[in-house]
ROSE-317164 format. One line per field, with one value per residue (C-alpha): residue in one letter; x, y, z. Coordinates in pm, whole numbers, m for minus. Each point is the difference from the previous one (the first is absolute). Example, Ala and Ser with C-alpha at 12.3 -4.5 7.8 and 13.67 -1.06 7.14 Angstrom:
resn	[a_s]
c1	[1230_137]
c2	[m450_344]
c3	[780_m66]
***
This chain:
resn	[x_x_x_x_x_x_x_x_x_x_x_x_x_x_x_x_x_x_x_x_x_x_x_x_x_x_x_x_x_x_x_x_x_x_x_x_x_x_x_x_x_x_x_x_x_x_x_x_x_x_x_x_x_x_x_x_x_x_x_x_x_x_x_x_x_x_x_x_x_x_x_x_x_x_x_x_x_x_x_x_x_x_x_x_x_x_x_x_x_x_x_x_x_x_x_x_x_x_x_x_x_x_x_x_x_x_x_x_x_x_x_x_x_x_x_x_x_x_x_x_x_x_x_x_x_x_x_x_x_x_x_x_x_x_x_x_x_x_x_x_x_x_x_x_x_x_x_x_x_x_x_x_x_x_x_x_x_x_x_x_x_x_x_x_x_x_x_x_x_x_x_x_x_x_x_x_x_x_x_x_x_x_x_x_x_x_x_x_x_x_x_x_x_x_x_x_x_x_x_x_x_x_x_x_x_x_x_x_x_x_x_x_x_x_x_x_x_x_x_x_x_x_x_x_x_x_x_x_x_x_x_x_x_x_x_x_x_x_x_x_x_x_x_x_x_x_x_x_x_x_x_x_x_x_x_x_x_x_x_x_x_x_x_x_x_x_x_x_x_x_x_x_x_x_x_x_x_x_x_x_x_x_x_x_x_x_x_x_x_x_x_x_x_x_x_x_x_x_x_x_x_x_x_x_x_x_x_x_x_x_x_x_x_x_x_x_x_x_x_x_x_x_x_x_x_x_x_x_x_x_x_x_x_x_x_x_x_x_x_x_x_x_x_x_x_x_x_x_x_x_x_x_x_x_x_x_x_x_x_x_x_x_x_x_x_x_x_x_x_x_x_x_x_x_x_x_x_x_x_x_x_x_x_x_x_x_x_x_x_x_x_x_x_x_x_x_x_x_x_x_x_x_x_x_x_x_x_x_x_x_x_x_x_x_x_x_x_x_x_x_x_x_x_x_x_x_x_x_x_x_x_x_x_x_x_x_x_x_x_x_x_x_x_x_x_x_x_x_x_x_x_x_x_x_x_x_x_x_x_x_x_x_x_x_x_x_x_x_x_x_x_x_x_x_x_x_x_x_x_x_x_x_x_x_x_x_x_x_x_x_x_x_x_x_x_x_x_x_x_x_x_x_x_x_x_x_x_x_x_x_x_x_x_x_x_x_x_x_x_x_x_x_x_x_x_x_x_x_x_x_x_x_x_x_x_x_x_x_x_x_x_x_x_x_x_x_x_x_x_x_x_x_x_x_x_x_x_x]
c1	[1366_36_311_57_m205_135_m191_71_m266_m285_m274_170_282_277_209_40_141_m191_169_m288_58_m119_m284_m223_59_m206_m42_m173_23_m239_m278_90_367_7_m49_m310_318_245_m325_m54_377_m19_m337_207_313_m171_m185_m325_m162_109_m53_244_m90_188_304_168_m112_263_136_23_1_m3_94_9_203_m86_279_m145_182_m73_m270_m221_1_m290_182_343_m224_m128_333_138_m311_104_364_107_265_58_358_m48_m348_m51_m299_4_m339_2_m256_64_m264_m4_m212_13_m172_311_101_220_m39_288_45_390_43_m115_m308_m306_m382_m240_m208_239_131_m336_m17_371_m132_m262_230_195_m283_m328_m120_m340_m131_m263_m292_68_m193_m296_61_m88_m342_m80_m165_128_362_m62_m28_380_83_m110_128_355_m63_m39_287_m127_m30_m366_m2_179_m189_m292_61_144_m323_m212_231_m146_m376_6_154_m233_m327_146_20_m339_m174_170_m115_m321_m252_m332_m155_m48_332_183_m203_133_372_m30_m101_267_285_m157_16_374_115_m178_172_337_m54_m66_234_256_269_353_264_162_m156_m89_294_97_m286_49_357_m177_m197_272_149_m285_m38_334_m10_94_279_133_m12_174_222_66_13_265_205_m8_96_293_122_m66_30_m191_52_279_137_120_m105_165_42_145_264_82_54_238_187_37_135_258_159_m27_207_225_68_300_177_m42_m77_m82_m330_m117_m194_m192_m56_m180_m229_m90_m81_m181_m174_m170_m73_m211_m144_m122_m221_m118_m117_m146_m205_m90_m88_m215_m179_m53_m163_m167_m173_m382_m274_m366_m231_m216_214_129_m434_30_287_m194_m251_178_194_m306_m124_310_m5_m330_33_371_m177_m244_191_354_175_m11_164_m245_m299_116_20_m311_m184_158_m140_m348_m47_102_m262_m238_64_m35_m342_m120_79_m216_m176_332_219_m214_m57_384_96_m269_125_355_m114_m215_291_249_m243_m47_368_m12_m185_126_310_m153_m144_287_183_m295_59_344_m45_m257_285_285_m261_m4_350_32_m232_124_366_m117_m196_364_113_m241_m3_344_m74_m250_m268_m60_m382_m28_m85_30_m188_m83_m364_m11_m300_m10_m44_10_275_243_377_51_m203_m312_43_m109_234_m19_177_m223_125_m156_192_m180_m42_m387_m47_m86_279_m113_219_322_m109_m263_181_381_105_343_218_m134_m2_378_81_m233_243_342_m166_m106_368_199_m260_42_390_24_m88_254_387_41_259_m128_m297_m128_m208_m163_m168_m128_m66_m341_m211_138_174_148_m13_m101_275_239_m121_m16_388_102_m182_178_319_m109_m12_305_207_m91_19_92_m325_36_m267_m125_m167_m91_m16_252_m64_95_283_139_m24_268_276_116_m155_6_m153_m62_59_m119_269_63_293_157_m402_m140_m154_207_m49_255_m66_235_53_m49_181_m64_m16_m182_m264_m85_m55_m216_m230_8_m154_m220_m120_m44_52_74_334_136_m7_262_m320_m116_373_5_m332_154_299_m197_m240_281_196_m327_15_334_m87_m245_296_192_m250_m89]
c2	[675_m397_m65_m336_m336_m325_m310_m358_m309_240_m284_m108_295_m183_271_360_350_251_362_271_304_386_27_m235_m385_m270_m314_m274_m343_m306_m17_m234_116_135_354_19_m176_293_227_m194_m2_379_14_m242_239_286_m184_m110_m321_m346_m351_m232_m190_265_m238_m206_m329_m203_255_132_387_272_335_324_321_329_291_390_250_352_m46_267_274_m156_m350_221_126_m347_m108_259_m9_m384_78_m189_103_m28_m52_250_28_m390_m155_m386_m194_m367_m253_m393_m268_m254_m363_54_313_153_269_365_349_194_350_62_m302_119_m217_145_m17_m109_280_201_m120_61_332_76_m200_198_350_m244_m150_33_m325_m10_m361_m120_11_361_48_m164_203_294_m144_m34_362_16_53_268_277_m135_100_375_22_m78_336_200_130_m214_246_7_m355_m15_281_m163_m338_154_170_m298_m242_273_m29_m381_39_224_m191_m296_125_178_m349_m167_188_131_m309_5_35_m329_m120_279_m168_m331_159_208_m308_m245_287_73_m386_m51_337_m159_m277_79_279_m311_m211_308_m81_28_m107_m265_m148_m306_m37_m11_m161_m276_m46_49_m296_m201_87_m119_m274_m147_153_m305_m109_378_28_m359_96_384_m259_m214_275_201_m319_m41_329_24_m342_m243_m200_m223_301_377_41_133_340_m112_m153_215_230_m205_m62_391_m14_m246_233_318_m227_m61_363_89_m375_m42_342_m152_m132_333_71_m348_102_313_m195_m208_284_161_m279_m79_352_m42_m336_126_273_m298_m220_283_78_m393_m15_297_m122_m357_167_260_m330_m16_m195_164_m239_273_198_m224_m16_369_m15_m303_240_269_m162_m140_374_148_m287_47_404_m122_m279_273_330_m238_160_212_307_m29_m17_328_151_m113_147_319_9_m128_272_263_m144_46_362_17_m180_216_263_m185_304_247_m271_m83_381_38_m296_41_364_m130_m275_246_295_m302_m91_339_73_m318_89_332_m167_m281_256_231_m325_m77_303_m81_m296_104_287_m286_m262_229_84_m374_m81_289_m153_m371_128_119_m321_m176_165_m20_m375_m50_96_369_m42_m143_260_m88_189_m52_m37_88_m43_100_m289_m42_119_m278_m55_92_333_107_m158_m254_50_m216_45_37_m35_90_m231_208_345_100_m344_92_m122_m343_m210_m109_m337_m11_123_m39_m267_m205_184_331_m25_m125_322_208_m182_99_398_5_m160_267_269_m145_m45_375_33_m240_m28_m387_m83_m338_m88_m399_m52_m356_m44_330_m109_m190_m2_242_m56_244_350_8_m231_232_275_m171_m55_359_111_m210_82_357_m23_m236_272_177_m354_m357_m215_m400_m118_m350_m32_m262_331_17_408_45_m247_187_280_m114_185_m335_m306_m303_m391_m240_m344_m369_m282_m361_m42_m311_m81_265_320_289_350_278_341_160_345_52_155_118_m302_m190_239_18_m422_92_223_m195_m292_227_88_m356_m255_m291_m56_339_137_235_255_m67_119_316_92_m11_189_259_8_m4_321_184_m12_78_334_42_m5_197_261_m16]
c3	[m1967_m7_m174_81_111_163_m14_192_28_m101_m162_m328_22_147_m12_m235_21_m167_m112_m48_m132_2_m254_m72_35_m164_104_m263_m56_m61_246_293_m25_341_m43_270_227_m46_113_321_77_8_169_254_60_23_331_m191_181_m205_42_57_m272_m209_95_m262_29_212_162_309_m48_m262_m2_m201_15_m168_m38_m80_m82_m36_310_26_280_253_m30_88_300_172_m58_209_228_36_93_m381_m217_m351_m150_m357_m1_m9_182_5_138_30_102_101_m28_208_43_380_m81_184_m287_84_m159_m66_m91_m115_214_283_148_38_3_m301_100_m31_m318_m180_149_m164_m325_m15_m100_m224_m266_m87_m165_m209_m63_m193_321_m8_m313_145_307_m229_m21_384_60_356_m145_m192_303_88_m404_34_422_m194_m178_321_189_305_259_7_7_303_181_m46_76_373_49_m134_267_270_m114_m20_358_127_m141_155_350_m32_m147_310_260_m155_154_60_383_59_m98_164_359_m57_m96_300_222_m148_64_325_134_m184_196_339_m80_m27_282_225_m56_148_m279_71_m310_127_271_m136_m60_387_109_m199_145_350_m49_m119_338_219_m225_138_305_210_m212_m76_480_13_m186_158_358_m134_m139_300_182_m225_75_345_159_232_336_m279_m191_46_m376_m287_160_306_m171_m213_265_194_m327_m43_411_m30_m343_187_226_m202_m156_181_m62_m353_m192_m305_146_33_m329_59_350_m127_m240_258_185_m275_m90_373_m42_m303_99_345_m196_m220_286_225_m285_m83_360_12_m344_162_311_m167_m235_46_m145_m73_m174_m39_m190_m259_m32_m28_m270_m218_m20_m107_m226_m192_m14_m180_m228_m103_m71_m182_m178_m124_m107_m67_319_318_m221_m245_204_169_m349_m105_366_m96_m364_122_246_m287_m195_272_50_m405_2_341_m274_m319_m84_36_m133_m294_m152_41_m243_m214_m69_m24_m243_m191_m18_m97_m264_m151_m24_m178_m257_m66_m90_m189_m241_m13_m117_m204_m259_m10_m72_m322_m96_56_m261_m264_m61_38_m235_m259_58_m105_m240_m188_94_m191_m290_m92_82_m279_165_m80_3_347_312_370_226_367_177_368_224_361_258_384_182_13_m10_m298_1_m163_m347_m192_m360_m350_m309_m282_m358_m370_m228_m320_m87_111_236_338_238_190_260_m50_80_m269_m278_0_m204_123_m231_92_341_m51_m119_233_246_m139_m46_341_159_m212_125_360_m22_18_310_183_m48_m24_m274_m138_m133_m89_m253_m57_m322_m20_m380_70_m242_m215_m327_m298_m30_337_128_m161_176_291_m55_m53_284_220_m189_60_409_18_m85_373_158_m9_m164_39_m243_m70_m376_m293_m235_m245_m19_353_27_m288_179_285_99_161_m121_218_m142_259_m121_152_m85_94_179_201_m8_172_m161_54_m76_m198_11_m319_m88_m411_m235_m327_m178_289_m2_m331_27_316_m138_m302_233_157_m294_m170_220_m208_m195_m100_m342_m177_m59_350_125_m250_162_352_m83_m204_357_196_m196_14_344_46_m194_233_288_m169_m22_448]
***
């Protein structure tokens, strides 16, 4: 669960620590407090995108830090998975915010990935905002309601063989081509194959043909050069060269051996040395000999040279131009083989698509089983919400294959006893579908193991004995998890286990924001507020502590 919330240059939260507890925690406060700010602070640390314009104006960077406790056994998992440890069961995310758009992710200080942070957030909270309720009214999310119901195994099956069919088809549509178009395939991989063929590729020869023309284009100053070398080396009618000399050098110390010892290791250098530098100018002299110039060939190597660049130019390099020559003729043996080719894909693509189906409709009556026991379960929900008169039922009509299977699905609901059940979009009012919301999250939360659930202003458009009910059934599932709930209800903030008022002051002349944890006597004054607004009355306080001992009975009694 979240037990505890740290808040720095978040928008008009300069900075707060924020204790939650097991239970349910409320959150109220005037409207424009900040309490849609401590949502998007969590939505932040658990890896959510933000703006930087979240930052506190005139400052540089922000940053929040949530601690959990108690985490859950798939968080333990991609902890482990992740190579993370936690010191007592502790789990600490933090996110920074920075201007230079330069922020970090950390998990137990450790830094890490936002992808992975929202994958890890993910297992932590589950947070229902206010778009969710008009989510409820877009048909296309309503198959994703009732595939939350199924044990997912069919799901998955299916989508693997609906990935094959899609593959298939695509592979048949691609090569299946009328006559005509085949010809003109045929002839373009026919000339590209001739073409490549021709030019006789070799990887890298470009390469060395382009250093080959370098070469003749300098021959004369690369064999002047080769001459003068050789000439240093070897001498002329007013030299003996470098060779020459070093050689008598090396005599007169082999002369001198047996006089002065300690000229010997020089002597042997020397030695060495003429050694060495004989090789070097035999081979110089051979290579200056040996130098011809063809003008024909560097014509022949122009040529060549514009060839490869062409074929390079075209396919992006000699490598893949070879790859290419050896895909083209594949294709040409495939398209030799249309007729063969064609009846083999098309049965692939046709068995792909039946195996398909089979599994689309398997999942299909799952899917109808999987709807009614949902429906049936929020059907409970709602009546102990106020609502005992109002059925939900499910419509399915079969479509085209697609990714999602078969099935086109629509809740239905009769609000009335004897009305015939119409769209959810035509007949819910805001209120209702408020608490159609809240039955269908505590049906859903049975089916995953995240400890937290967020709440924001689940209350809409509801008000009385509804609200109340509203606030016991939330009491009700916060005793199997942690619920975070935002509300301007009295009957649910009454109903807190751990009631939290966010307040907007003045201070040093900018607006700040406290978050403050009631007591007794606070609350009462709070739901007093709630309840009136204006200046507070003594019976408008009696009436808020009567409320808020009612639901404390209520408590008592979970």
């Amino acid at each position: 669960m979240l037990s505890k919330l740290y808040i720095e240059n978040i928008a008009v939260i300069e900075r707060v620590e924020i204790e939650f507890s097991k239970g349910l925690n409320v959150l109220t406060g005037e409207t424009g407090a900040g309490k849609s700010i401590l949502l998007d602070s969590i939505s932040a640390v658990l890896g959510e995108r933000t703006s930087r314009d979240l930052i506190r104006t005139g400052e540089q960077t922000a940053c929040v830090t949530a601690e959990f406790t108690d985490i859950g056994k798939s968080v333990t998992d991609m902890l482990e998975g992740l190579g993370i440890e936690t010191e007592d069961g502790v789990l600490m995310l933090s996110r920074e915010l920075s201007l230079t758009g330069r922020g970090g992710f950390r998990i137990n200080g450790r830094p890490t990935s936002g992808s992975i942070l929202r994958e890890l957030g993910s297992k932590l909270i589950n947070i229902h905002g206010q778009h969710d309720n008009q989510a409820l009214l877009d048909q296309a999310s309503h198959l994703r309601y009732i595939d939350l119901m199924t044990d997912g195994g069919l799901i998955e099956e299916f989508s693997a063989l609906y990935g094959e069919y899609t593959q298939a088809q695509e592979e048949f549509s691609k090569f299946c081509i009328d006559v005509s178009t085949k010809q003109r395939r045929v002839d373009l991989l026919n000339y590209r194959v001739a073409e490549i063929e021709d030019a006789d590729l070799s990887v890298g020869e470009l390469a060395q043909l382009l250093d080959k023309r370098r070469m003749y284009q300098n021959f004369e100053r690369i064999a002047n050069g080769l001459c003068e070398a050789d000439a240093c080396l070897y001498g002329d009618e007013n030299s003996s060269g470098g060779v020459g000399e070093i050689a008598t050098a090396s005599e007169i110390l082999c002369d001198m051996e047996d006089l002065y010892p300690q000229i010997l290791p020089i002597s042997k250098r020397f030695l060495n040395i003429l050694y060495e530098l004989k090789d070097a100018a035999s081979e110089l002299h051979e290579m200056s000999y040996n130098m011809e110039y063809d003008p024909s060939a560097l014509e022949e190597i122009e040529n060549r040279i514009e060839l490869l660049k062409k074929i390079v130019k075209k396919y992006g390099s000699e490598e893949a131009a070879l790859r290419f020559l050896r895909k083209a003729k594949q294709e040409l043996s495939d398209l030799e083989n249309f007729e063969e080719h064609n009846v083999m894909l098309e049965e692939k693509r046709d068995k792909a698509l039946e195996a398909a189906l089979a599994a689309a409709k398997k999942l299909s009556l799952q899917r109808q089983k999987a709807a009614q026991d949902f429906c049936d379960r929020v059907g409970r929900e709602l009546s102990y919400l106020d609502m005992p008169y109002v059925s939900l039922s499910a419509f399915f009509e079969e479509k085209e294959l697609s990714s999602d299977g078969v099935d086109k699905a629509e809740f239905l609901i009769s609000v009335n006893p004897g009305e015939a059940p119409r769209p959810l979009v035509k007949v819910a009012s805001g209120g209702e579908l408020s608490r159609i919301m809240l039955a269908i999250k505590n049906v859903l939360s049975e089916k995953d193991d995240i400890d937290t659930l967020i709440f924001d202003e689940i209350d809409t458009g509801i008000s009385g004995r509804a609200a109340q009910k509203v606030g016991e059934k939330l009491l009700e599932t916060s005793r199997s998890r942690q619920l975070i709930c935002v509300t301007h209800l009295a009957q649910i903030a009454a109903c807190a286990d751990n009631h939290l008022y966010i307040e907007k002051n003045i201070e040093n002349g900018r607006t700040c924001t406290n978050v403050t944890s009631l007591e007794r006597e606070g609350r009462v004054r709070e739901l007093a507020r709630i309840n009136g607004g204006g200046s507070l009355t003594e019976a408008m306080l009696l009436s808020a502590q009567e409320l808020l001992d009612i639901s404390r009975g209520k408590k008592a009694d979970n």
